[in-house]
Each structure stands twice: as C-alpha cells, then as structure tokens.
C-alpha positions as CSV (number, residue, x, y, z in Angstrom):
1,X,12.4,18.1,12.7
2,X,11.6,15.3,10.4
3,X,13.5,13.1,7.7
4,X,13.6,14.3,4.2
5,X,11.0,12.8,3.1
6,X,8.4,10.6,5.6
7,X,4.9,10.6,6.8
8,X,5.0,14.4,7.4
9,X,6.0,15.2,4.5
10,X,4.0,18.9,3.3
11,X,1.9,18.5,0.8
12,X,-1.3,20.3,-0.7
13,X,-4.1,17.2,-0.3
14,X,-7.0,17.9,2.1
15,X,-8.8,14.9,4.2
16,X,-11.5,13.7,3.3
17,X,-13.9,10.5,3.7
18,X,-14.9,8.4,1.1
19,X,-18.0,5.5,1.6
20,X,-17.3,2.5,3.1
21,X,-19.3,-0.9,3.8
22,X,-17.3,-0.9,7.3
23,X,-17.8,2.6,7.5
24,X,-15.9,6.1,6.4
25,X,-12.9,5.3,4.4
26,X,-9.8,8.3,5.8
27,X,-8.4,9.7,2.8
28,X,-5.8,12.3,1.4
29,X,-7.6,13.6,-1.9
30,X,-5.4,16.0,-4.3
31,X,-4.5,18.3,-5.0
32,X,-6.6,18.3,-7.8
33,X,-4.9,19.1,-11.5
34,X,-7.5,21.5,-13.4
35,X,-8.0,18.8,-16.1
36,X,-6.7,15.4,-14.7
37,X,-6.2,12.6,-16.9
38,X,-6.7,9.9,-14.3
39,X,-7.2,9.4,-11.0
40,X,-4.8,7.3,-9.0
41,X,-5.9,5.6,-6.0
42,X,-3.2,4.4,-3.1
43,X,-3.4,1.8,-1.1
44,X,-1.3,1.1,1.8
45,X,0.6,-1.9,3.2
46,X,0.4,-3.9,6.3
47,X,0.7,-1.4,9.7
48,X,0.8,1.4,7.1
49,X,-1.7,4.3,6.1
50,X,-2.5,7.1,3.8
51,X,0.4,9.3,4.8
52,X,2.8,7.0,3.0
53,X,2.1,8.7,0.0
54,X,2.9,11.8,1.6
55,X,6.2,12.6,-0.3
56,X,4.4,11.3,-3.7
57,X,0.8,13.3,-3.9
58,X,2.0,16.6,-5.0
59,X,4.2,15.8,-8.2
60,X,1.6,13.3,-9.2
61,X,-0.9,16.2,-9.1
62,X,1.7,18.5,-11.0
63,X,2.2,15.2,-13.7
64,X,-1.9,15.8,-14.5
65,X,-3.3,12.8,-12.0
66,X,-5.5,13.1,-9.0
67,X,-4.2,10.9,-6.2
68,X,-6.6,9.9,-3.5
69,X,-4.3,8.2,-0.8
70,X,-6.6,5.7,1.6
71,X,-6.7,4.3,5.1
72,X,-7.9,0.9,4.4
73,X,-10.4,-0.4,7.0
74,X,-8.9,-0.8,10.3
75,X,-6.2,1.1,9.6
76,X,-5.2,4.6,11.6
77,X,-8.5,6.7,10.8
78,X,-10.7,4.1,9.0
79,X,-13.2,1.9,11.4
80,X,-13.5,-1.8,10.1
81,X,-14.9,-4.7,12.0
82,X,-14.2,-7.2,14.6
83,X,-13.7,-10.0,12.1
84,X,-9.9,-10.9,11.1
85,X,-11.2,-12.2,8.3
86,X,-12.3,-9.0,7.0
87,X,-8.9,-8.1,6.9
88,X,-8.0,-10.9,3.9
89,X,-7.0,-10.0,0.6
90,X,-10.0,-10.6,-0.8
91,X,-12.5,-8.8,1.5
92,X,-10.6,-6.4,1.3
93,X,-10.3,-6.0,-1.9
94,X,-13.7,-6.0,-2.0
95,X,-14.0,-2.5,-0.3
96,X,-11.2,-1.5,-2.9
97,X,-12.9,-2.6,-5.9
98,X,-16.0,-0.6,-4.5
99,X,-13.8,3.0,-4.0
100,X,-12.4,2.4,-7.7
101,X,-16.2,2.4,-8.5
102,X,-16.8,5.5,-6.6
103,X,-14.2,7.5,-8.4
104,X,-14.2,6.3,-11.3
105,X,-18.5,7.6,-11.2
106,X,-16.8,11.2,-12.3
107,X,-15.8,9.6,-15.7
108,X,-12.1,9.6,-15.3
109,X,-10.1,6.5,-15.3
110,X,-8.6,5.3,-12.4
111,X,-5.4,3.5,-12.0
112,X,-4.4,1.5,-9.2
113,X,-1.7,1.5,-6.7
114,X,-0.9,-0.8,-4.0
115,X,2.4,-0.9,-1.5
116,X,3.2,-4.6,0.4
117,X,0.2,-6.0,1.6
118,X,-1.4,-3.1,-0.1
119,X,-0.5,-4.5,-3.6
120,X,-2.3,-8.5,-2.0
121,X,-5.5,-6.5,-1.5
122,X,-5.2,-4.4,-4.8
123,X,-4.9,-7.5,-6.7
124,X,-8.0,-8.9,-4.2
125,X,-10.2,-5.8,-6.2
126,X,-8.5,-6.7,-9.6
127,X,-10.2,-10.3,-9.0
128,X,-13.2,-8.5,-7.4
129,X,-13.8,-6.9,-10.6
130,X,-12.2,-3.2,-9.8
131,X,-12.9,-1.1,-13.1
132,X,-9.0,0.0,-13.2
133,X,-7.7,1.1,-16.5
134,X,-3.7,-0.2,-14.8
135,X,-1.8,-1.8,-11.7
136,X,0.7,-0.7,-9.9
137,X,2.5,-3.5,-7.3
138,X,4.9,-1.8,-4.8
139,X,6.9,-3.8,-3.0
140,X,4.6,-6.4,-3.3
141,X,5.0,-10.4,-4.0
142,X,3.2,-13.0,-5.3
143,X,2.3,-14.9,-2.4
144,X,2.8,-15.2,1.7
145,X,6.2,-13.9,2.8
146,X,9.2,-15.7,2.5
147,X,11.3,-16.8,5.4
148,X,13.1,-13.6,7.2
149,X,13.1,-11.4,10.0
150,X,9.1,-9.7,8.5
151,X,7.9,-12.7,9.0
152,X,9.4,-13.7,12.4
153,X,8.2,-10.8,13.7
154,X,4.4,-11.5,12.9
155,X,5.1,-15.1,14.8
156,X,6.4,-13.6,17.8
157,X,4.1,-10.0,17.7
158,X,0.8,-12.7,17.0
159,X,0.8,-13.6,20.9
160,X,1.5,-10.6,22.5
161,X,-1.1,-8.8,20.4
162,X,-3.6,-11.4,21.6
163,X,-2.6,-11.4,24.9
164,X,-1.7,-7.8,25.7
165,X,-3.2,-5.6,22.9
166,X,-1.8,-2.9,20.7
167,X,0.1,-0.8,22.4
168,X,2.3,-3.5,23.7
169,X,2.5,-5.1,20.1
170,X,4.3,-2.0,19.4
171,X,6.7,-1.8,22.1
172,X,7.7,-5.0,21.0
173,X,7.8,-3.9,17.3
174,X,10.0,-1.0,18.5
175,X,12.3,-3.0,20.3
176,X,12.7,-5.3,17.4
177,X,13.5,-2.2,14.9
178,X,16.2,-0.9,17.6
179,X,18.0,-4.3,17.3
180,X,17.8,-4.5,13.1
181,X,21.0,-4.0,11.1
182,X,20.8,-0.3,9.6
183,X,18.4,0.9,12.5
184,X,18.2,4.4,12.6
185,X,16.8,7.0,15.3
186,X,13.9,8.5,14.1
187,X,13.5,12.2,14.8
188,X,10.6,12.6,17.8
189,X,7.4,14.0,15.5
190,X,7.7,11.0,13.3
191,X,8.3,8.8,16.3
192,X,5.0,9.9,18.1
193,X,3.1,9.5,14.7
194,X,3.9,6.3,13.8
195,X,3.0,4.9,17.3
196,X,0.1,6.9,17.2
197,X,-1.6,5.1,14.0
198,X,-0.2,1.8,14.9
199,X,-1.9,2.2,17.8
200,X,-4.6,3.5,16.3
201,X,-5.4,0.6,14.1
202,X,-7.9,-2.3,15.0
203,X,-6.5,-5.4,16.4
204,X,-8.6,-7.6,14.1
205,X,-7.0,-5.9,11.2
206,X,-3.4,-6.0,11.9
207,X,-3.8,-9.7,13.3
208,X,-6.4,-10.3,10.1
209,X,-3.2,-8.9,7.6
210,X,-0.9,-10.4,9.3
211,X,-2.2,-13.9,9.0
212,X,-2.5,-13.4,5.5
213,X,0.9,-12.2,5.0
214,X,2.1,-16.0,6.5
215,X,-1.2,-17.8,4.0
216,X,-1.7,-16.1,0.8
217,X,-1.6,-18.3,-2.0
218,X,0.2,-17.5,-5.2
219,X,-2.4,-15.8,-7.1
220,X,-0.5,-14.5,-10.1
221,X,-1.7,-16.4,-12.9
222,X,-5.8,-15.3,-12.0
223,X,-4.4,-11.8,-11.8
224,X,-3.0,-12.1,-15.5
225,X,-5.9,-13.4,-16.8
226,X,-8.6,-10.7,-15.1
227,X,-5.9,-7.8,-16.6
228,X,-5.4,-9.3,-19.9
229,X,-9.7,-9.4,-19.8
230,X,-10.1,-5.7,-18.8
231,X,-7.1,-5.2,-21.3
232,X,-5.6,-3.2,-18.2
233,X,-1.8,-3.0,-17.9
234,X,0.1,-3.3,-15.1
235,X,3.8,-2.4,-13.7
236,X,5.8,-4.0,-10.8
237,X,8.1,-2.0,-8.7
238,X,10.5,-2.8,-5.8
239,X,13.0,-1.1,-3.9
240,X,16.7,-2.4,-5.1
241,X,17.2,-3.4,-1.3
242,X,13.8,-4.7,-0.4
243,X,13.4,-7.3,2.5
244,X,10.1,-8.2,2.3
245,X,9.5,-10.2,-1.1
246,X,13.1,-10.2,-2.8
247,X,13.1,-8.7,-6.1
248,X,13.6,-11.3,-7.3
249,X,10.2,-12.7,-6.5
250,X,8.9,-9.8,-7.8
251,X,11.0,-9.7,-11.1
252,X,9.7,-13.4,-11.6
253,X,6.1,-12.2,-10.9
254,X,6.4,-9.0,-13.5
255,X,7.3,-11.8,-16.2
256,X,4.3,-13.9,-15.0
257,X,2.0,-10.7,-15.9
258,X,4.1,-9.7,-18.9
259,X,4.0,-6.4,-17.0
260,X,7.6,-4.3,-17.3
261,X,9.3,-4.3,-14.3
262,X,11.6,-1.9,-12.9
263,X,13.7,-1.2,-9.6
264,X,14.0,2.2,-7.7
265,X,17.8,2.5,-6.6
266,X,18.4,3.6,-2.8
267,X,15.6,2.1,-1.3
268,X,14.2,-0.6,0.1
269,X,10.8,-1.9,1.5
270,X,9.5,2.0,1.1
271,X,10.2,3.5,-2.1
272,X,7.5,6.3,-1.4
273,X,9.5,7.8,1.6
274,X,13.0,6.6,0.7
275,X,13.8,7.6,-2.5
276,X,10.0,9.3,-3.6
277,X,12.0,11.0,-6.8
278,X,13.4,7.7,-8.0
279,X,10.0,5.8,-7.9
280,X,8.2,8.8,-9.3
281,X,10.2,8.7,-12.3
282,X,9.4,5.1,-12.9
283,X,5.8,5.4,-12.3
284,X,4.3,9.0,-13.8
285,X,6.5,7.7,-17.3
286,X,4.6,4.3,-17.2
287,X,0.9,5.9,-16.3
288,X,1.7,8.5,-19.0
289,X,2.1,5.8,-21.5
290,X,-1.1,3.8,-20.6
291,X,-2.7,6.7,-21.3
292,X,-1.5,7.5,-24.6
C-alpha cells in the first residue's frame, strides 16, 4: 500500500531515454494528448527523480500538454560523470537547455518546469539559452539555502558521503527524517523506492548539488532579463508550509521577475505529491494563459 498520492502513483507515461552529453537521460514521456499544445518538461530537485511527477503526468496530458518528466544526470536511472562540478546549476542547465532543444525539434513549444534545486538548474538552461516559451519555479529560491535543518543536514551528510558512500548517507538521512517534527512512517513499497534511487544516484552528483545548494549566488535579476529577451513568462510556486526557501523568499523573487506568484495550500516542500490537485490548478490555468 502506498500514500495517496507519491512516487508510485499510476499513471499512463511510458519510459523512455532521451540524448544526453553524459549519456541517456531516464524519462517518463506522456501520455501523449492527440493534438498537444505544448510540451512540458520536468525537472527534479536535489535527491529527487522523474517519479515526482508521478501524481501530475496524467491530468496535464488530459489539460492538452505532453509532459516528459527527467532524471537529471546522476540521478536514479541517468549516468552523469565523476566531476561534482557537473552537478552545478549551470552545467547542468546546460544538459537542460539541450533536451528543451530536443523537444522542442517536433515544433511544439515547450514550457519549463523545475522543483527545488530542479528550479537552480532550470534557470541554469534559461541563462544557457533554453528555447522555452515559460518558467515554472517549484519550490525553488533565489539563491543557496537559508539557515535550517535542509541545510544542516548537507553539513553533516557531506562527510559521511565522502567517507562511507551512499548507502550510509542514507541511513543517516533516514535517521534524521525519523527525528523531524511531523515525521511520518512511510508505507514499505515507497520506503524501498526511495532508498533504492538515492542509492542509486552518483556520489559526485548528490555531493556536486549539494554544494551548490550551500553557494548559489542570487541570480534573479540575469534570469529577468534572459525571459523579458525571449519574451517568455514565468510563474513561481511554493507550498504554503515550505521549509526549504520560505515563501517568502520566493514571493520576493516572483516580484523580482514580475512573474505572478501563487501558493498551493496543504503542502509543503512537495506540492507534486502533497497536494498534486491544488498545484495543478495553479499551473494548467497559468500555461493555458501563456498560450492564449
């Protein structure tokens, strides 16, 4: 048994594997409308994968959009390199900008999705040059994380991960979830998954992201200015009870690229598998307006 919405949630998309300069990209294409009227591409945060956008792929198919969900490189079933710094926003977004190429060779626009650390790298292929007709930032800030238990955990996790490797960096980030306020057992399929990609990804790329996550500089104001050029618009979305960049932070950086902002209620960092009706509201009436 699973939660009501998660990682496992059903869904009609079919894996497939997209080019890569590292390598295949792992992605969760579709389903495919009969006449879409964009495609929209997902990109992951820090730890995460494709499967986040498990609860989210079907209604935006029903809405008219293809969604292509990714593993970035390093991540669960994408190979990337041995270099953490291949793992920065902007390499990164590098191999983003290129897959928003890709799709967008079929003629169809293609808007742009990231989720935490997956909304640093989108805005790394904004900068790269990405042909997106519009942004989406989940859960995403403006800079490095603030002070807070995220980014204590990346201080204390960077050692171990060095030291002992992946699977003890999550035994460690288990522990540390048991001991949160508002922990909650996970059932035991959902469990075994999420260890299994964590342990999964490379340990270049999760210490790579996570070294970014405590360096990025506030980028905000190059962002505006490369979406005001493409004359792409964006939107900025956080949970009501995130705990990674407050909203706050994320309000302030919606106003910095005049971009509407809005908040999903009942959730927090993970709007896509805690409340994946709320945020779906905000997101297919926004991309339907973009596209007239």
């Amino acid at each position: 048994m699973t939660a009501a919405f998660s990682q496992l949630s059903p869904h009609g998309a079919r894996r497939v594997e997209l080019p890569g300069k590292y390598g295949p990209i792992a992605a969760l294409s579709g389903p495919e409308p009969a006449e879409p009227r964009a495609t929209v591409l997902l990109v992951p945060g820090y730890t995460g994968s494709k499967e986040d956008f498990a609860p989210l792929l079907d209604d935006i198919a029903a809405a008219g959009f293809h969604p292509v969900a990714v593993d970035l490189p390093g991540q669960y079933e994408s190979p990337g390199p041995a270099d953490e710094t291949a793992y920065l926003p902007g390499p990164l977004g590098e191999v983003v900008a290129d897959l928003v190429a890709t799709l967008a060779g079929d003629g169809r626009p293609v808007l742009l999705l990231g989720h935490s650390y997956g909304g640093l790298v989108a805005r790394g292929a904004v900068l790269a040059g990405a042909p997106i007709a519009g942004l989406t930032l989940l859960d995403s800030g403006p800079e490095k994380l603030p002070p807070g238990f995220r980014l204590s955990a990346l201080d204390v996790g960077e050692p171990l991960l060095r030291s002992r490797g992946v699977e003890a960096a999550y035994a460690l980030r288990e522990e540390i979830s048991a001991r949160t306020p508002g922990w909650v057992a996970l059932a035991e399929e959902l469990r075994a998954f999420l260890r299994a990609r964590f342990v999964a990804s490379t340990a270049a790329g999760l210490l790579g992201m996570a070294h970014a996550l405590r360096t990025e500089p506030d980028r905000v104001e190059e962002l505006a200015a490369a979406l005001a050029a493409r004359k792409a618009p964006a939107l900025v979305v956080a949970g009501e009870r995130d705990d990674a960049w407050t909203v706050d932070q994320q309000k302030d950086m919606a106003r910095r690229l005049d971009a509407p902002f809005a908040v999903v209620e009942h959730a927090a960092h993970s709007p896509n598998t805690e409340n994946p009706r709320g945020l779906l509201d905000i997101l297919l009436t926004e991309w339907r307006s973009w596209l007239g």
